[in-house]
ROKOL-79291 format. One line per 2 residues: number of its first residue (from 0); for each residue x, y, z of N, C-alpha, C. Coordinates in steps of 0.02 Angstrom, whole numbers, padded with zeros to 5 digits, m for minus. Layout:
// residues N
NUM	X,Y,Z,X,Y,Z,X,Y,Z ~ ...
This chain:
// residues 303
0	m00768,m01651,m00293,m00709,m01688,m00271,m00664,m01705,m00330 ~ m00690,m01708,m00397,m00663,m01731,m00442,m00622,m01661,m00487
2	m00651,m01617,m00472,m00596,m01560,m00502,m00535,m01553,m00454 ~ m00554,m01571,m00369,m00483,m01556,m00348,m00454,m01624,m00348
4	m00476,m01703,m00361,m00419,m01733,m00395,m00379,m01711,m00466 ~ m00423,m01678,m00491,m00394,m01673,m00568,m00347,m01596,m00543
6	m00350,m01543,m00510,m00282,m01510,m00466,m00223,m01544,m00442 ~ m00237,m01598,m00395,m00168,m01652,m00372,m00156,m01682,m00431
8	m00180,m01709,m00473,m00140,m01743,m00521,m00111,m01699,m00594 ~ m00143,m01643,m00609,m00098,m01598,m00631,m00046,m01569,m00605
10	m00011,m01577,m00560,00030,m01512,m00522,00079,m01561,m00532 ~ 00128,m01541,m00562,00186,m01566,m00601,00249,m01578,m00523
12	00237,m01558,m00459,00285,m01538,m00421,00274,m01604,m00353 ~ 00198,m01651,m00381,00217,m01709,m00345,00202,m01764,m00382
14	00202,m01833,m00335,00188,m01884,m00394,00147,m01915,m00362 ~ 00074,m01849,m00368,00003,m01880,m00372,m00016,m01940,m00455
16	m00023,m01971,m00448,m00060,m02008,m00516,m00141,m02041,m00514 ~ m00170,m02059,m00554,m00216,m02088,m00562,m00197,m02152,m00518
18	m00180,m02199,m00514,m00156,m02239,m00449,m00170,m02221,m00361 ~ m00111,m02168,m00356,m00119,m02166,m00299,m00188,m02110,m00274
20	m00221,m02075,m00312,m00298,m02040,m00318,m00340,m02092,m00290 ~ m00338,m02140,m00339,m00387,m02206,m00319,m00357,m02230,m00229
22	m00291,m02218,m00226,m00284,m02272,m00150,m00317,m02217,m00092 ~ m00301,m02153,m00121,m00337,m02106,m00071,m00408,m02092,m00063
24	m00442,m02119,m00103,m00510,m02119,m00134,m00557,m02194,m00099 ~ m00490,m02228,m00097,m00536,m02300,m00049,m00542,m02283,00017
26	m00491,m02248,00035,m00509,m02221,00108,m00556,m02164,00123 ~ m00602,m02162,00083,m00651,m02100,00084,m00624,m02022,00069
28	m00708,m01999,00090,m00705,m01932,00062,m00650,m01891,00104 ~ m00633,m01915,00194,m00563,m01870,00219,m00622,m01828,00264
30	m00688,m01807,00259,m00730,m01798,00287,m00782,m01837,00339 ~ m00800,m01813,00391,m00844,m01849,00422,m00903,m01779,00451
32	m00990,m01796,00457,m01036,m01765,00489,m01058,m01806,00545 ~ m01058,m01744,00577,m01125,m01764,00651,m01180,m01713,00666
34	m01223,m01737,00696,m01277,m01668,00728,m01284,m01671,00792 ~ m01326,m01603,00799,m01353,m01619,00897,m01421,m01583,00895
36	m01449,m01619,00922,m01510,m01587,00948,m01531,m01520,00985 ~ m01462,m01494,01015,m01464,m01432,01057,m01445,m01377,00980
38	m01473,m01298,01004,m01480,m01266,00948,m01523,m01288,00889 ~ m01518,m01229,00830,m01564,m01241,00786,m01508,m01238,00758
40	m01533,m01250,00663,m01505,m01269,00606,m01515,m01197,00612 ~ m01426,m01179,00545,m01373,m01241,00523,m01325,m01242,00563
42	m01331,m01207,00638,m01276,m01213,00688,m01271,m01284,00730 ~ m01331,m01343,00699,m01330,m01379,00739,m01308,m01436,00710
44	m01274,m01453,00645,m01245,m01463,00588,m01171,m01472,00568 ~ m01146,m01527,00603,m01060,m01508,00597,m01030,m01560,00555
46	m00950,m01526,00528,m00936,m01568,00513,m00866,m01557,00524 ~ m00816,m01631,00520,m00741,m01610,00534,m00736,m01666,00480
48	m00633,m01655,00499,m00596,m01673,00447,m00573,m01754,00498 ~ m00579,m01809,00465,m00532,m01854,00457,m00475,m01868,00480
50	m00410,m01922,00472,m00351,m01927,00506,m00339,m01962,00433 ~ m00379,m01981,00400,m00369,m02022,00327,m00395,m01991,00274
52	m00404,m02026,00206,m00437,m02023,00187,m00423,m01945,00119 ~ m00478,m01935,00045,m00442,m01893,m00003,m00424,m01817,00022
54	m00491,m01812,00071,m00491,m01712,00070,m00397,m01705,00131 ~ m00380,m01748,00179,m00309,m01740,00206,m00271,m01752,00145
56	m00260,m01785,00102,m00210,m01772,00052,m00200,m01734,00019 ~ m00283,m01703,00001,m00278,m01641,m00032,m00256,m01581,m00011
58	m00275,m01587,00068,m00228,m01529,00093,m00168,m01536,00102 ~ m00138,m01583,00102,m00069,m01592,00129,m00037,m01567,00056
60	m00066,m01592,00003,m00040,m01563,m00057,m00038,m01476,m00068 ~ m00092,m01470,m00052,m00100,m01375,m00048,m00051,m01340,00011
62	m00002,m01368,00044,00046,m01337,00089,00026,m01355,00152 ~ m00018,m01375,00186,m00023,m01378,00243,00010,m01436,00291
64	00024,m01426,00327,00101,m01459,00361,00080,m01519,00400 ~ 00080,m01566,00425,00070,m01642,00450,00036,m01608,00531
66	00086,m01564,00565,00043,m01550,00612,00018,m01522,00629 ~ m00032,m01458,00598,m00079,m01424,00586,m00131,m01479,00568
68	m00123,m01526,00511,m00173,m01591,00513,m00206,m01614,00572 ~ m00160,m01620,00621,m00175,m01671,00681,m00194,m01619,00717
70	m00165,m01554,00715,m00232,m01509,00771,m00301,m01496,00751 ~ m00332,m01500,00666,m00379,m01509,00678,m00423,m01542,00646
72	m00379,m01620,00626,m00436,m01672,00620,m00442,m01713,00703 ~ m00508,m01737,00691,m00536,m01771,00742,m00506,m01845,00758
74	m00487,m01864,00802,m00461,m01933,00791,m00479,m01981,00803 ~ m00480,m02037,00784,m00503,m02123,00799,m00568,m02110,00763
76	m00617,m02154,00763,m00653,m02187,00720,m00723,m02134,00712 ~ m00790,m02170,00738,m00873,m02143,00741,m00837,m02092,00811
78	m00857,m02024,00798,m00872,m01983,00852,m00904,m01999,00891 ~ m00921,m01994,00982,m00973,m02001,01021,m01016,m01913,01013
80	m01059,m01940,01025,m01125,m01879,01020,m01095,m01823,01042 ~ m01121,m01773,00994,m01062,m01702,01020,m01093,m01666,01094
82	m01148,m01702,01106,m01147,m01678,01189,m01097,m01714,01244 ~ m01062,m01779,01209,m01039,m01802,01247,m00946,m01769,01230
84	m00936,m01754,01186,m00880,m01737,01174,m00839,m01688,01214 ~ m00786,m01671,01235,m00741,m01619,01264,m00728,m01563,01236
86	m00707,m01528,01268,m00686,m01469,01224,m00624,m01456,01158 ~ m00597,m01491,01171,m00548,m01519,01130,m00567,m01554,01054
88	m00625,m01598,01068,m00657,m01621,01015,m00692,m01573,00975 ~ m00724,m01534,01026,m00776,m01506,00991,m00749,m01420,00960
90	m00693,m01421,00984,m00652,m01367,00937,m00637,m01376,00855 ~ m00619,m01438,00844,m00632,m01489,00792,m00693,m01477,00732
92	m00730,m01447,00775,m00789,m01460,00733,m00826,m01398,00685 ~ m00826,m01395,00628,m00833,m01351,00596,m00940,m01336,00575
94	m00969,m01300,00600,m01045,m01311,00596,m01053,m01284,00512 ~ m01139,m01287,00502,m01140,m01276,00434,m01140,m01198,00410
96	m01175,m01171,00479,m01165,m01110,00462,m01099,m01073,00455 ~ m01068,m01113,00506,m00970,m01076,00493,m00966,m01071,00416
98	m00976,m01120,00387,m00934,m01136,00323,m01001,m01085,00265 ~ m01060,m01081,00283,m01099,m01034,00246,m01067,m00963,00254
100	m01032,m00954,00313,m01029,m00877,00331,m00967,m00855,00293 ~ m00933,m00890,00276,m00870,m00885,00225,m00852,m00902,00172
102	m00924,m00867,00144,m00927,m00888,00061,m00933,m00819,00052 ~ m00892,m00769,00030,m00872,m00718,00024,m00969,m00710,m00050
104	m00947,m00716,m00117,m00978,m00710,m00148,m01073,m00711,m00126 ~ m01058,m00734,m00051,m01130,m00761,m00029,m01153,m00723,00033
106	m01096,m00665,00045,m01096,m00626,00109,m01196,m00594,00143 ~ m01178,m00558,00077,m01260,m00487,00094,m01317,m00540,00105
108	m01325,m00611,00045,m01378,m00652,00083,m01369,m00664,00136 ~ m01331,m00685,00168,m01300,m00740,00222,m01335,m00689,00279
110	m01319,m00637,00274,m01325,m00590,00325,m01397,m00575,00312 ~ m01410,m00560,00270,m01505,m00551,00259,m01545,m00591,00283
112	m01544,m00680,00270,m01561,m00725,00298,m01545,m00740,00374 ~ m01475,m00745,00393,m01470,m00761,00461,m01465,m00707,00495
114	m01459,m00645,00504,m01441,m00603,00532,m01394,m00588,00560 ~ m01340,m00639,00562,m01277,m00646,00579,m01227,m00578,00534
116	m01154,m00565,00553,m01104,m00544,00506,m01056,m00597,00471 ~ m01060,m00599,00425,m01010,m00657,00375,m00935,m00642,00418
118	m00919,m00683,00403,m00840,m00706,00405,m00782,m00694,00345 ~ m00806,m00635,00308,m00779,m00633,00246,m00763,m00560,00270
120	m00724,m00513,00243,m00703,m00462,00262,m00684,m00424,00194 ~ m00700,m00362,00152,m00662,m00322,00100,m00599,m00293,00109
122	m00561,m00299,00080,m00497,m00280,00088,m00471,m00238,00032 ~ m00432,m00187,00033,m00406,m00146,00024,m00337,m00101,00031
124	m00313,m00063,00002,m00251,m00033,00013,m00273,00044,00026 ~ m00247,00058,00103,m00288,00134,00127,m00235,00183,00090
126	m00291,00236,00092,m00254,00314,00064,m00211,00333,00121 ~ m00227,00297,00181,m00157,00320,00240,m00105,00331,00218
128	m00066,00252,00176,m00010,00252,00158,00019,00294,00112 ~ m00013,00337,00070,00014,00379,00025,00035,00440,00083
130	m00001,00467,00144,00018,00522,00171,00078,00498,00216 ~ 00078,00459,00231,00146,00435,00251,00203,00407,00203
132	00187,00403,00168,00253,00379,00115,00262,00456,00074 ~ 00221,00511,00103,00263,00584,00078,00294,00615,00133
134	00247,00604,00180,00301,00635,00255,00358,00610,00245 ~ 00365,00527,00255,00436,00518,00266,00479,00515,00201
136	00459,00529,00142,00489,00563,00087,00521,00619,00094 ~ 00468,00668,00122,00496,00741,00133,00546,00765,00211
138	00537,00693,00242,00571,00727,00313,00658,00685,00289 ~ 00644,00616,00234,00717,00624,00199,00749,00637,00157
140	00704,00722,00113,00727,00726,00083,00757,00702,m00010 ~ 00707,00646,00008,00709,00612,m00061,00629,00591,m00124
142	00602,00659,m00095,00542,00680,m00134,00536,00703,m00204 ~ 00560,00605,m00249,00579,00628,m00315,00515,00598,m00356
144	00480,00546,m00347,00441,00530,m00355,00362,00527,m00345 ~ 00309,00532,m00381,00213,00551,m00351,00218,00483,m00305
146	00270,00430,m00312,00242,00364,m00277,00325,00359,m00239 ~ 00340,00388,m00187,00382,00370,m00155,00385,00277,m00121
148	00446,00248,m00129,00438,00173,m00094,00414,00178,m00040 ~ 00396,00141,m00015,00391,00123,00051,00440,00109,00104
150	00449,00120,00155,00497,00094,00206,00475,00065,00253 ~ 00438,00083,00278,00412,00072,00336,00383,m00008,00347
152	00380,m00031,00396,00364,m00117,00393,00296,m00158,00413 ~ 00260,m00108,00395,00182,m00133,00396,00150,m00071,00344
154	00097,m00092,00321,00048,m00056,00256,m00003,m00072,00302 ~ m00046,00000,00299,m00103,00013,00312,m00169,m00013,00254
156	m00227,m00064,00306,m00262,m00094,00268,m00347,m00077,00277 ~ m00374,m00047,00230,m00458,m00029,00241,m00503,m00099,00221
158	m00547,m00102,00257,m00581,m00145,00275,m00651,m00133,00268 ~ m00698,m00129,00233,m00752,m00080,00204,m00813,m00146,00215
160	m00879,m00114,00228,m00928,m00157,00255,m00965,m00181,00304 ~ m00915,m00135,00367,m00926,m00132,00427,m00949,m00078,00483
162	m00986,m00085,00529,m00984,m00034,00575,m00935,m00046,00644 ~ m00967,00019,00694,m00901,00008,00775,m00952,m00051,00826
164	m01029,m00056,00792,m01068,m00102,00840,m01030,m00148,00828 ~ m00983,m00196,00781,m00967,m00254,00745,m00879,m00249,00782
166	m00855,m00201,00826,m00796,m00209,00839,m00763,m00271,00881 ~ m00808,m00297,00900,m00785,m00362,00950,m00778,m00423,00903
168	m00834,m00426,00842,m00818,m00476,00798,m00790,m00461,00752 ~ m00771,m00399,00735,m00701,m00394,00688,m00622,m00408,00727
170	m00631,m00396,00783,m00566,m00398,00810,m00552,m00491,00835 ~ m00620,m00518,00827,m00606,m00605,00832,m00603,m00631,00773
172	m00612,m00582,00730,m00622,m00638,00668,m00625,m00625,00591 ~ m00578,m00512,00618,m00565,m00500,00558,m00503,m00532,00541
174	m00452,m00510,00493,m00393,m00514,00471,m00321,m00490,00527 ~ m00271,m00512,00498,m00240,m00510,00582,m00188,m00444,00568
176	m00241,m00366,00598,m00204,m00334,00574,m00197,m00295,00642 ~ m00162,m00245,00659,m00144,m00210,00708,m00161,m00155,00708
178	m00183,m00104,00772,m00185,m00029,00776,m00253,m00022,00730 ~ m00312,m00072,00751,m00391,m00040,00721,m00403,00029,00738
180	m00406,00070,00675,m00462,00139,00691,m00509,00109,00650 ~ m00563,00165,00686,m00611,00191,00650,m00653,00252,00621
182	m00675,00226,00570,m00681,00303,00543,m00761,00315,00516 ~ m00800,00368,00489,m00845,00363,00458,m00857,00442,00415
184	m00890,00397,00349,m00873,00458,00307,m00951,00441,00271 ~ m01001,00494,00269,m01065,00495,00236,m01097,00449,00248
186	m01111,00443,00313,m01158,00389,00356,m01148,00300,00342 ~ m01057,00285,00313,m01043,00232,00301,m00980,00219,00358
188	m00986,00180,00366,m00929,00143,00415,m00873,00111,00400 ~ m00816,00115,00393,m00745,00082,00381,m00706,00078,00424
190	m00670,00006,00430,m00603,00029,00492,m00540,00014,00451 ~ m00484,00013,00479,m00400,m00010,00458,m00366,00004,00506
192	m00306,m00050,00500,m00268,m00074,00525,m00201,m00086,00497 ~ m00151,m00107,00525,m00073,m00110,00504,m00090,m00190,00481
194	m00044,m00196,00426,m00029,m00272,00405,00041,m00283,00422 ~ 00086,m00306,00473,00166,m00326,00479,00193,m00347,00418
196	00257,m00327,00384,00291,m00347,00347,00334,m00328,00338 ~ 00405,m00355,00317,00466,m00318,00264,00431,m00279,00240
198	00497,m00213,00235,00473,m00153,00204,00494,m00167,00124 ~ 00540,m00208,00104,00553,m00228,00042,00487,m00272,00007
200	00431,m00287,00046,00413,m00344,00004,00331,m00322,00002 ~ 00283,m00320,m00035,00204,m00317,m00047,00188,m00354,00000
202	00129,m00292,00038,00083,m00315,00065,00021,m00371,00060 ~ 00010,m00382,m00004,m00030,m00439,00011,00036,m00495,m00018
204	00083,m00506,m00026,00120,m00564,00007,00129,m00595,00064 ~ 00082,m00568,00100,00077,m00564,00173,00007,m00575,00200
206	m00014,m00579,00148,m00095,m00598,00175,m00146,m00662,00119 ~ m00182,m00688,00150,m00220,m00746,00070,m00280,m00701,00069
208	m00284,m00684,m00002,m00353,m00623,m00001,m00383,m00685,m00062 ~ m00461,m00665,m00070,m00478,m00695,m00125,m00522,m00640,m00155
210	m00499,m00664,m00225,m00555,m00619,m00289,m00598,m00658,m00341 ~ m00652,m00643,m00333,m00689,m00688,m00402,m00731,m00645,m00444
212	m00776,m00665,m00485,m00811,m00607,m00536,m00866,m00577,m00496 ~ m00882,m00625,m00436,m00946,m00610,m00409,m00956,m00582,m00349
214	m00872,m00554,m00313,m00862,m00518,m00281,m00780,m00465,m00278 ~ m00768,m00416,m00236,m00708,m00397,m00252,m00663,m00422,m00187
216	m00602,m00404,m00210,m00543,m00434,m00149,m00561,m00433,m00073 ~ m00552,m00488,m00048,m00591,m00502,00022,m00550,m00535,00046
218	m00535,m00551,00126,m00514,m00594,00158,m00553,m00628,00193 ~ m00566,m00698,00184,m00600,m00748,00225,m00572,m00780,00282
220	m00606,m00788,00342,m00584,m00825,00399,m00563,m00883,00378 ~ m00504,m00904,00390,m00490,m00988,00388,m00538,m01031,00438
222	m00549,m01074,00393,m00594,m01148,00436,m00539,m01170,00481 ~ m00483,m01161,00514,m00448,m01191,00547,m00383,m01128,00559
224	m00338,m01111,00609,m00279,m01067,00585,m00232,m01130,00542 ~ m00209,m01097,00489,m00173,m01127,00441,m00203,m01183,00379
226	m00287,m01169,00391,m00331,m01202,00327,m00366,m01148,00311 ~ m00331,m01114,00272,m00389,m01057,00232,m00399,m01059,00166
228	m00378,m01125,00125,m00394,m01119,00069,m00463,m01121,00042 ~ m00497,m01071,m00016,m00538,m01076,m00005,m00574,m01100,m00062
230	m00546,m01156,m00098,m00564,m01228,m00136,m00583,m01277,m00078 ~ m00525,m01273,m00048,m00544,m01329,00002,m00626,m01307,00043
232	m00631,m01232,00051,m00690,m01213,00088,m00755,m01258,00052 ~ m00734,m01228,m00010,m00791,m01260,m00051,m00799,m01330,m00042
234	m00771,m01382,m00047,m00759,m01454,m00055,m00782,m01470,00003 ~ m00801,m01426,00055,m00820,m01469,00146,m00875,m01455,00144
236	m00892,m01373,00117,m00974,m01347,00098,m01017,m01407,00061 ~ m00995,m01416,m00004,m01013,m01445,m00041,m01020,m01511,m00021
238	m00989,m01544,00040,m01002,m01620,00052,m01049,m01609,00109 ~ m01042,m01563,00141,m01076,m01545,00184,m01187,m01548,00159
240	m01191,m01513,00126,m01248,m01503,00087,m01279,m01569,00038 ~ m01204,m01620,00017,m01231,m01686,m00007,m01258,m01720,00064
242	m01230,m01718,00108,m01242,m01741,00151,m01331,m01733,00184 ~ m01337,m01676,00187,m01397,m01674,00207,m01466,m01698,00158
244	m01442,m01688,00084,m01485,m01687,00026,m01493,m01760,00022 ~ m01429,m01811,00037,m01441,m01879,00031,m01465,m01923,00090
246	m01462,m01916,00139,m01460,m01936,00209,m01504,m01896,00264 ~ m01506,m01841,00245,m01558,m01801,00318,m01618,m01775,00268
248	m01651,m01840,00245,m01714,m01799,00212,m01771,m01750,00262 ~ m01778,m01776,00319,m01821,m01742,00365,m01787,m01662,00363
250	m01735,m01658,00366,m01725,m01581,00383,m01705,m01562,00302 ~ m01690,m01575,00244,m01677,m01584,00198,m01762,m01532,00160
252	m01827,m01586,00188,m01888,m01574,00190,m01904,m01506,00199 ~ m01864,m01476,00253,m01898,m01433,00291,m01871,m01372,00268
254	m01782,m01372,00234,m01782,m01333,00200,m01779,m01299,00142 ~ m01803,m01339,00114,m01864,m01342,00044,m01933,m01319,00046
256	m01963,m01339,00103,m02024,m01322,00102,m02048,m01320,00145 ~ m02024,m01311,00212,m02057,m01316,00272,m02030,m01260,00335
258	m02023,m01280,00364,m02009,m01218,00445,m01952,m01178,00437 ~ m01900,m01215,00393,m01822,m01208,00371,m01814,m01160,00315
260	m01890,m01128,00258,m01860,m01123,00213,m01836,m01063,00192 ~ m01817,m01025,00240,m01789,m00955,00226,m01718,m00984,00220
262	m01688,m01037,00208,m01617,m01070,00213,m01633,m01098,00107 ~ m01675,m01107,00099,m01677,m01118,00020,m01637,m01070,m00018
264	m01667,m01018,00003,m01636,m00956,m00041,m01571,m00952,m00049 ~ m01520,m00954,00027,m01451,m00951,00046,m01425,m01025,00009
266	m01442,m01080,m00014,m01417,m01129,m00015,m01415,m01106,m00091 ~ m01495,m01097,m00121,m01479,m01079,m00192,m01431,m01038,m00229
268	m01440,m01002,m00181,m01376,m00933,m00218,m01304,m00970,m00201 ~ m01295,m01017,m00149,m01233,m01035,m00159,m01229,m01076,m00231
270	m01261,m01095,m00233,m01259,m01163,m00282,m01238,m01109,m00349 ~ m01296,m01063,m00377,m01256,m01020,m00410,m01175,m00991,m00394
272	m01145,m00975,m00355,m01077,m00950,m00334,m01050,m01015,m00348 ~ m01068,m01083,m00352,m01008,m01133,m00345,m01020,m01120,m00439
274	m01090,m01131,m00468,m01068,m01143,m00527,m01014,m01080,m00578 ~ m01013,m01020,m00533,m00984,m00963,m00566,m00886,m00964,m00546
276	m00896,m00981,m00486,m00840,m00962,m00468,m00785,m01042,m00455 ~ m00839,m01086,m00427,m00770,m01142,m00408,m00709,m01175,m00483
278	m00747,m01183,m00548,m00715,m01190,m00608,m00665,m01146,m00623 ~ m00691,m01095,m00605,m00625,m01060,m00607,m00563,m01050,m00573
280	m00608,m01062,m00492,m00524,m01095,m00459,m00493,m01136,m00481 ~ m00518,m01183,m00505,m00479,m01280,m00501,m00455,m01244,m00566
282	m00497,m01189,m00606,m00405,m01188,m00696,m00379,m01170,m00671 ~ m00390,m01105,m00618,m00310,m01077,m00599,m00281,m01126,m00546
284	m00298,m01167,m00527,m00252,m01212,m00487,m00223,m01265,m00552 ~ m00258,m01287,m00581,m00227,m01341,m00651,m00184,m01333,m00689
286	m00193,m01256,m00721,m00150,m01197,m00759,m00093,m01168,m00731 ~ m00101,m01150,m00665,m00056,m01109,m00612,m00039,m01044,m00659
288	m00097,m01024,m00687,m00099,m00956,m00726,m00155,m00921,m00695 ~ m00151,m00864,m00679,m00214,m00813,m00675,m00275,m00817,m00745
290	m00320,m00811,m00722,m00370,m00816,m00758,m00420,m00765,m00754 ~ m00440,m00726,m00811,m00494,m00674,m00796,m00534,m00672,m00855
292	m00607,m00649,m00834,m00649,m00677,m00888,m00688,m00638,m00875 ~ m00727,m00600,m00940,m00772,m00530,m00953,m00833,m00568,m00969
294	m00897,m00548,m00958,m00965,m00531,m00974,m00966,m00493,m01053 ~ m00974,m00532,m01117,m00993,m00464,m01194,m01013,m00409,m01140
296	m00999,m00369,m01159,m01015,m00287,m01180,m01049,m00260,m01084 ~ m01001,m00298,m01037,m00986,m00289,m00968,m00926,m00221,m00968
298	m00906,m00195,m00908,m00872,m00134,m00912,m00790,m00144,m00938 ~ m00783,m00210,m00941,m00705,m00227,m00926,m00700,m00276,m00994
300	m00738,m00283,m01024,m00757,m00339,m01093,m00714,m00275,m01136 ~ m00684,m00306,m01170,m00629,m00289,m01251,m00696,m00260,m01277
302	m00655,m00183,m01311,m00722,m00151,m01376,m00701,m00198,m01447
């Protein structure tokens, strides 16, 4: 929580201060958990956002607009038991596994352990677009260049990691792209799709992809439409998991060492991914510089 205060109060473009940090800070973490008895862990494990409190300021600071807030924090005070809740409420509610399944860096466990498909997706720029940016080079005639511009108002996007059994949950919960094929080349599976855009402007200006050392360019499901940052992912994970470590020792117990503990492994390796990768978000959020950083005598390390 304290690297993304130290983000709001670097960012020169509001007037976060040490002051008003603290007034957002008396109103809590901006987070709240509940559980239910129906289902097993960690789907039985939720947590939502607040109407107060630091993690809403922090988003409101990261772009997200006042009423996107209110569609999906929960409102008024102690939740009633999420069996008793509506549908409305319980749209609200983000489980633990949601927020495990969209830790990009944490995908192949996630899926080894739960057997589920992550919520993280590889992304890419398809070889489509080069055979179309020579056709319509050559049908106008202006085939002066190996990299003709583009015109056309969507870029074709490959999506690598997937099979056609997985087409119903790529199409809920891949990236929001248009005209899915599929294809398969040496017993591996890939699909793509159109990304909409000006033909003047880059395709991923048009999309939030993330890259870290410990994985390559991916698109993650937003925890909400219009909350996809994925600092903030971390910061709900991460309270999420204090939560259980301080307060639910019984199930806490269990997956450490008991009925639960094929969930040790997945928790550990996150814990590694936060210590590799979240520091490096919060410089490039502090800095508002790109940041890249080599392994000595790794493939991409200076001779």
């Amino acid at each position: 929580m304290w690297l993304a205060a130290a983000i709001l109060a670097a960012d020169p473009t509001n007037n976060i201060d040490l002051v008003r940090l603290e007034e957002f800070t008396k109103r809590g973490h901006g987070l709240g958990n509940t559980a239910t008895t129906e289902g097993d862990f960690p789907d039985n494990e939720f947590l939502y956002f607040r109407e107060t409190g630091f993690f809403r300021e922090f988003l409101k600071a990261s772009g997200v607009n006042r009423s996107t807030l209110a569609e999906v924090s929960l409102a008024g005070g102690a939740p009633p038991p999420v069996s008793e809740m509506n549908a409305d409420q319980r749209k609200r509610l983000l489980s633990l596994d949601a927020l495990l399944a969209r830790i990009p860096e944490l995908a192949s466990t996630y899926e080894y352990v739960t057997g589920r498909s992550s919520l993280t997706f590889g992304v890419h720029h398809s070889t489509r677009n080069i055979g179309e940016n020579i056709d319509d080079a050559s049908t106008g005639n202006r085939y002066d260049t190996p990299m003709p511009k583009r015109v056309r108002d969507y870029t074709w996007l490959s999506v690598s990691g997937v099979g056609p059994n997985l087409e119903e949950h790529i199409r809920q919960n891949g990236p929001p792209l248009q005209d899915i094929e599929w294809s398969e080349y040496a017993g591996q599976w890939s699909w793509r799709g159109k990304l909409a855009h000006p033909s003047d402007e880059q395709w991923y200006e048009h999309i939030t992809l993330h890259k870290s050392a410990m994985t390559g360019t991916c698109w993650v499901k937003p925890m909400f439409v219009g909350v996809g940052d994925v600092f903030a992912l971390h910061l709900v994970l991460l309270y999420a998991l204090s939560i259980l470590a301080r307060y639910r020792p019984a199930v806490w117990r269990e997956v450490i060492e008991g009925k639960l503990d094929q969930y040790r492994s997945l928790i550990a390796g996150y814990h590694n991914v936060f210590q590799r990768v979240v520091p490096e978000l919060a410089l490039q959020r502090i800095s508002d510089r790109r940041v890249a950083t080599t392994q000595p005598g790794s493939f991409f390390a200076p001779m």
